[in-house]
C-alpha positions, 0 to 999 in steps of 0.5 A: 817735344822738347822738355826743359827744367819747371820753374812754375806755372805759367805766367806769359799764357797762363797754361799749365806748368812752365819750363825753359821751353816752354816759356821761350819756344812754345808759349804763344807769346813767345812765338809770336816774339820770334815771328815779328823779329824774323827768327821763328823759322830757324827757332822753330827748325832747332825746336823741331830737332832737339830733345831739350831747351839747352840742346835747342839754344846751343844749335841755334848758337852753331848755325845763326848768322852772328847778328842773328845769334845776338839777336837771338840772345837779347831776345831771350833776355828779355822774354825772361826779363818780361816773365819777371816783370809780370812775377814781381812788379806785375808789369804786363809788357806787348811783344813789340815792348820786349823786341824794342827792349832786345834793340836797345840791349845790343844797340847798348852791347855793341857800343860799350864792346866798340863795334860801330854801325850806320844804324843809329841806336834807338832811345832808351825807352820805347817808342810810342806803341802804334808806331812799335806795333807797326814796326816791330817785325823788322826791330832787329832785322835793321841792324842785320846787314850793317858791318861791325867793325871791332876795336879789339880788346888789348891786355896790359903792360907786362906784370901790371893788371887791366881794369874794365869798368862798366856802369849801367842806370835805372832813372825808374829806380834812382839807381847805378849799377857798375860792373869790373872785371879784372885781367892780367897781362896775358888776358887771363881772367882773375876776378869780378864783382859788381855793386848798386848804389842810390842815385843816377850819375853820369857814365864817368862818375858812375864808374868812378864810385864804382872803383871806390865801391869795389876798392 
């Protein structure tokens, strides 16, 4: 049995104390996430043949298809995402809720990083439950067998800096949160920060206060 670092009892099923691997691999719930996403019989292999969580996540990382990795990643997030919601705003999510939840992350990762599908991204917000309950085991097996194709990132003039500004919203929170990261000419990595500030705004505004805020 594979162990992982605690971090506290349980929350997802309530039985006794909860680690990294427990929360995303042995939890009910959570197998019952990776089972209606398609992924549980390559989770359940690397569970099976590893000694830790990481050993687990770094095999499925090797082996997965690349689409599968991605979903495999977003899904994590957001059964993380769920345990915190439960902890701290005692929001009670169903595992359609945290697939859908997953789709939208990568629909959203996909476009900001320019990767172009037939898949149309879903609305950000969930569907209306029967509908995701019914549907939920294929959620992100739609966008498996589209092809990406990738605009690649390019550095700057020689002797001058990039800037990458992203901007994300939450309507629930009235807030804007923007993320810059910043490389020079070779690609190389120098800094990044982010910020959060009251109110929505649109993408251009959002970034553009953010360069302010991190100016």
């Amino acid at each position: 049995m594979i162990k992982g670092f605690i971090v506290q009892l349980t929350v997802n099923c309530g039985s006794g104390q909860e680690d990294f691997a427990h929360l995303f691999f042995a939890c009910p719930f959570a197998i019952q996430v990776w089972t209606r996403a398609g992924l549980w019989t390559d989770i359940d292999f690397a569970v099976a043949t590893a000694h830790t969580a990481e050993e687990a996540i770094f095999s499925l990382l090797q082996d997965l298809s690349t689409m599968r990795e991605k979903h495999m990643v977003m899904l994590l997030w957001s059964l993380w995402k769920r345990r915190n919601l439960k902890i701290w705003e005692d929001i009670t999510e169903s595992c359609a809720a945290v697939i859908e939840r997953a789709k939208v992350l990568l629909d959203d990762w996909e476009f900001a990083n320019g990767l172009q599908t037939d898949v149309q991204p879903a609305p950000h917000g969930l569907q209306q439950q029967s509908a995701a309950d019914d549907s939920s085991g294929a959620v992100l097996a739609a966008s498996a067998t589209a092809e990406p194709q990738q605009i690649k990132w390019q550095p700057s003039a020689s002797d001058r800096f990039k800037c990458n500004v992203d901007a994300a919203f939450s309507i629930p929170h009235n807030r804007t949160g923007v993320g810059i990261c910043l490389q020079d000419d070779e690609g190389t990595f120098v800094l990044a920060k982010t910020v959060n500030f009251e109110g929505v705004y649109s993408v251009e505004v959002g970034e553009a206060l953010g360069l302010q805020f991190n100016g």
